[in-house]
C-alpha positions in Angstrom: 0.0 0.0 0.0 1.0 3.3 -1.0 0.6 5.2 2.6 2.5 2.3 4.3 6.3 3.4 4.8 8.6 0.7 3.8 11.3 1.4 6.3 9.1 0.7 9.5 9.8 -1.9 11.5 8.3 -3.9 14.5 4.2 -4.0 14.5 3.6 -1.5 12.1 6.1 -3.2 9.3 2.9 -5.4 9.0 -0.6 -4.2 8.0 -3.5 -4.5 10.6 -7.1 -5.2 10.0 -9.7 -4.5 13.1 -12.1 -7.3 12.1 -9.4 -9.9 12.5 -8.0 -8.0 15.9 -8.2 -9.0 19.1 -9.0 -5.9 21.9 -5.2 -6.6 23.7 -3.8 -6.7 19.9 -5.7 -3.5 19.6 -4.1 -1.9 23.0 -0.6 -3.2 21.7 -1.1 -1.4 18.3 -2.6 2.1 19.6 0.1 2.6 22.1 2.8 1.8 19.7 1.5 4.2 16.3 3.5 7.4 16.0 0.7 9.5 15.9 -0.4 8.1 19.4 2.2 8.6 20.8 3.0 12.2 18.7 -0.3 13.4 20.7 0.8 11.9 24.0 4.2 13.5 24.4 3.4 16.8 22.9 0.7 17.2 25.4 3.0 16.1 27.8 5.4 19.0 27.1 2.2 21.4 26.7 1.4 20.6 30.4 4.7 20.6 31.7 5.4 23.9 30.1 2.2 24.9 31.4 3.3 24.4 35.1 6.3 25.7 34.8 5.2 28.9 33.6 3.1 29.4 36.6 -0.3 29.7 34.3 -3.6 30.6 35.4 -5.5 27.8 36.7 -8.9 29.6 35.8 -7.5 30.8 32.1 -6.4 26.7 31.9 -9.7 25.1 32.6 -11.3 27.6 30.6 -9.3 26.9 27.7 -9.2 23.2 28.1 -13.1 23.3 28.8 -13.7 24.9 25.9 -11.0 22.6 23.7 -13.5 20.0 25.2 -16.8 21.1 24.2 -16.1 22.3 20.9 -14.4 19.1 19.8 -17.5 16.8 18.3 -19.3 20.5 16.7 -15.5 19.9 15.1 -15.0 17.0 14.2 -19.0 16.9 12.7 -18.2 19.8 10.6 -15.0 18.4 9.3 -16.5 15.0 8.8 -19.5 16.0 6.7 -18.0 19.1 5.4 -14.8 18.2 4.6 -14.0 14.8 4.8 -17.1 13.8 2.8 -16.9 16.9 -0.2 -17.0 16.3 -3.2 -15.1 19.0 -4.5 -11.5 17.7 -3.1 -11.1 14.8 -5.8 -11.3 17.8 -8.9 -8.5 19.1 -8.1 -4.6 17.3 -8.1 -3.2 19.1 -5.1 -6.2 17.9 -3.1 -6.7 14.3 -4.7 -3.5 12.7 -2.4 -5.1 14.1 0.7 -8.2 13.4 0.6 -7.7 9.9 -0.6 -5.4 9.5 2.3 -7.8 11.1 4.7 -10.9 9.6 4.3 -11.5 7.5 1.1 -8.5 4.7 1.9 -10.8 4.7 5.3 -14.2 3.8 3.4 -13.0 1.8 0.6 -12.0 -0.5 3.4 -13.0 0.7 6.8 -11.5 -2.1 8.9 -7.9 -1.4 7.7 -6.3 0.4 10.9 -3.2 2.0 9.2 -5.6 4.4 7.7 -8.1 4.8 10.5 -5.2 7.2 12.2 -5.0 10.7 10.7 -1.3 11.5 9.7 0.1 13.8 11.8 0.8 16.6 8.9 -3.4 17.1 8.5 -4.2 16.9 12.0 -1.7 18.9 14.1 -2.8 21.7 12.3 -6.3 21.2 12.5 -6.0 20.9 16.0 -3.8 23.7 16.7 -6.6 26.4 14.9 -9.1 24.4 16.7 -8.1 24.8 20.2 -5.3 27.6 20.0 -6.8 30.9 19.3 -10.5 30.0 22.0 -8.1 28.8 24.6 -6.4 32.3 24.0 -9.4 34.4 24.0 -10.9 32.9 27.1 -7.3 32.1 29.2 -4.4 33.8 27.7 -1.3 32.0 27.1 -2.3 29.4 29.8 -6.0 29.2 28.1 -4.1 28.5 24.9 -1.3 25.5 26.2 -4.1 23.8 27.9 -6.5 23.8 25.1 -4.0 22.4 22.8 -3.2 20.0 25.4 -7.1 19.3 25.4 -7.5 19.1 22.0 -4.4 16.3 21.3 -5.7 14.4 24.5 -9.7 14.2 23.0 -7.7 13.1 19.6 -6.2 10.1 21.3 -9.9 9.3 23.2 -11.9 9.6 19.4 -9.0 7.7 17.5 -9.2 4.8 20.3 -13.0 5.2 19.9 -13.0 5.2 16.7 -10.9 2.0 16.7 -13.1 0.2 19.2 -16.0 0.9 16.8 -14.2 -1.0 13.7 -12.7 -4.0 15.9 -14.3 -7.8 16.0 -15.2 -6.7 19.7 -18.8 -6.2 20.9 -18.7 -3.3 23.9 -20.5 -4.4 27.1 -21.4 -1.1 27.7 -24.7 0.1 26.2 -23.1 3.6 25.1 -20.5 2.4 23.7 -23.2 -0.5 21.3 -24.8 2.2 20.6 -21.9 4.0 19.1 -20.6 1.7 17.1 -24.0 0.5 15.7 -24.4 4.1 14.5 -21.0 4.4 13.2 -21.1 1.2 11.5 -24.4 2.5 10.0 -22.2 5.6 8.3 -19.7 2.9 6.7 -22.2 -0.2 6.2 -25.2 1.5 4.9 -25.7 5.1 4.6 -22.6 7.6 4.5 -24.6 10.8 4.1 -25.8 10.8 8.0 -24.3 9.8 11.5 -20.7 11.9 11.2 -20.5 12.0 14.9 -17.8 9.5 16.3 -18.1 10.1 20.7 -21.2 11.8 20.1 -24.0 12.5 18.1 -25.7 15.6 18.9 -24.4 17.1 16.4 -26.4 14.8 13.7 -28.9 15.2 15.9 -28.9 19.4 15.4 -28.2 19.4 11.7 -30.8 16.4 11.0 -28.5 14.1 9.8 -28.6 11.7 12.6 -30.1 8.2 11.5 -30.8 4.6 12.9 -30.9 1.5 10.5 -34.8 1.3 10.2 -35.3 5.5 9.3 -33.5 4.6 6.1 -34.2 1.5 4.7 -32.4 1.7 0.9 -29.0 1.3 1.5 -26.4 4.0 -0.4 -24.7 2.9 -3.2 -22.0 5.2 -2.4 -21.0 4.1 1.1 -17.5 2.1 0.1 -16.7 5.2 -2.5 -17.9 8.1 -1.4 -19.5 8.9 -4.3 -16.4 8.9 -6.9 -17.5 6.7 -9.2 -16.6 5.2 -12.5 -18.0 8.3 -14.1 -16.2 10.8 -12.1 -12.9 9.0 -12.3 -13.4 9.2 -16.0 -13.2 13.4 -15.5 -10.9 13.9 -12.6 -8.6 10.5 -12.6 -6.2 11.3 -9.8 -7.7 9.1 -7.3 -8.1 6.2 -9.2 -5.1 6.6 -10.6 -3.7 6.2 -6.8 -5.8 3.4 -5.9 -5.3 1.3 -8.4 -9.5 1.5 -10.0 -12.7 2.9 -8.1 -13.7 0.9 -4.8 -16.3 -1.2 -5.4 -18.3 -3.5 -3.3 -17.8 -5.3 0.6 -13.8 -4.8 0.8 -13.5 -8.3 1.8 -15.6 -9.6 -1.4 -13.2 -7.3 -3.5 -10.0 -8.7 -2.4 -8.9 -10.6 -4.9 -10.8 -10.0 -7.9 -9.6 -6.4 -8.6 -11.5 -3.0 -8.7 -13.1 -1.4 -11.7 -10.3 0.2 -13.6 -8.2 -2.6 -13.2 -6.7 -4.0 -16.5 
């Protein structure tokens, strides 16, 4: 696979699948992806620097309250905005990225090296997510902690997000209820359910949906919508994944994807 770098080694010189994972293969994985742990010791260092320049405990909560609370508006906005335009495929600069973002993930939602955002899309994000409100409401301290927030609530939805893909079946009604929703989004209908920890969002915007409200089930949730017949006008991402996806993942492997030959 393209986004897979061929000089890693250890557990991640192997490709992972979350419908063949065990939970503890699952914890072994998380703790050990660089992005993990790129979110875990920059927070760290937010924190530390935090105390040691004597911040305002008031300006921190505020800004770290706020990081908290505007995180799913966020990541909705991203998700169904964003993530699922149709606009980014048109253009060459934007093809890579948003392959790598979000189609990789739907063409084959199970596959666990592309569940995890890389770091050069989401640090970013976060920062002008969490930076400036932090600042506004706290200052400088408002500001670190937010950050510090915003990479801590990354880890959270990624492990989330994770839980919601693996062979597992939560014992904790919250958590079923998640993942039935979120497996709704890549199963059956990708135009509603964006939310990942929560869905109020969906809710709000009326694009929240159980199984049963929709009963036809998209034609477009593996692809996103780039089809055969946009691939023959803007080529770039089938050009970088090898066809159009096309079908179950796990009835595709083997047999090719249109555009094959």
């Amino acid at each position: 696979m393209s986004h897979m770098s061929s000089h890693r080694t250890g557990i991640w010189s192997r490709q992972h699948y979350l419908d063949r994972m065990t939970l503890r293969e699952l914890v072994v994985a998380y703790f050990q992806h660089y992005a993990i742990q790129a979110y875990l010791g920059l927070s760290a260092l937010l924190l530390v620097a935090l105390i040691r320049l004597g911040g305002d405990p008031l300006g921190s909560l505020l800004g770290a309250g706020a990081a908290i609370l505007v995180y799913p508006l966020a990541w909705y906005a991203i998700h169904r905005f964003l993530l699922h335009s149709r606009w980014a495929w048109k253009y060459p600069f934007l093809a890579a990225t948003w392959k790598r973002v979000h189609y990789d993930h739907h063409q084959d939602p199970n596959h666990l090296e592309v569940l995890f955002g890389a770091l050069r899309t989401t640090l970013p994000t976060i920062l002008l997510l969490t930076a400036p409100v932090g600042w506004v409401l706290g200052g400088l301290s408002g500001a670190l902690a937010g950050v510090a927030a915003g990479l801590l609530m990354t880890c959270i939805y990624e492990f989330t997000h994770c839980i919601q893909h693996l062979a597992y079946k939560p014992r904790n009604r919250w958590l079923v209820a998640l993942k039935r929703r979120h497996m709704a989004h890549h199963f059956h209908d990708e135009t509603g359910n964006f939310g990942i920890m929560a869905f109020w969002p969906d809710r709000l915007f009326g694009t929240f949906y159980e199984r049963p409200d929709r009963p036809d089930k998209s034609p477009h949730v593996f692809n996103l919508g780039y089809t055969d017949e946009v691939a023959a006008r803007y080529p770039w991402v089938a050009r970088l994944s090898g066809g159009v996806a096309r079908g179950h993942p796990r009835q595709r492997a083997g047999q090719g994807r249109a555009g094959d030959a």
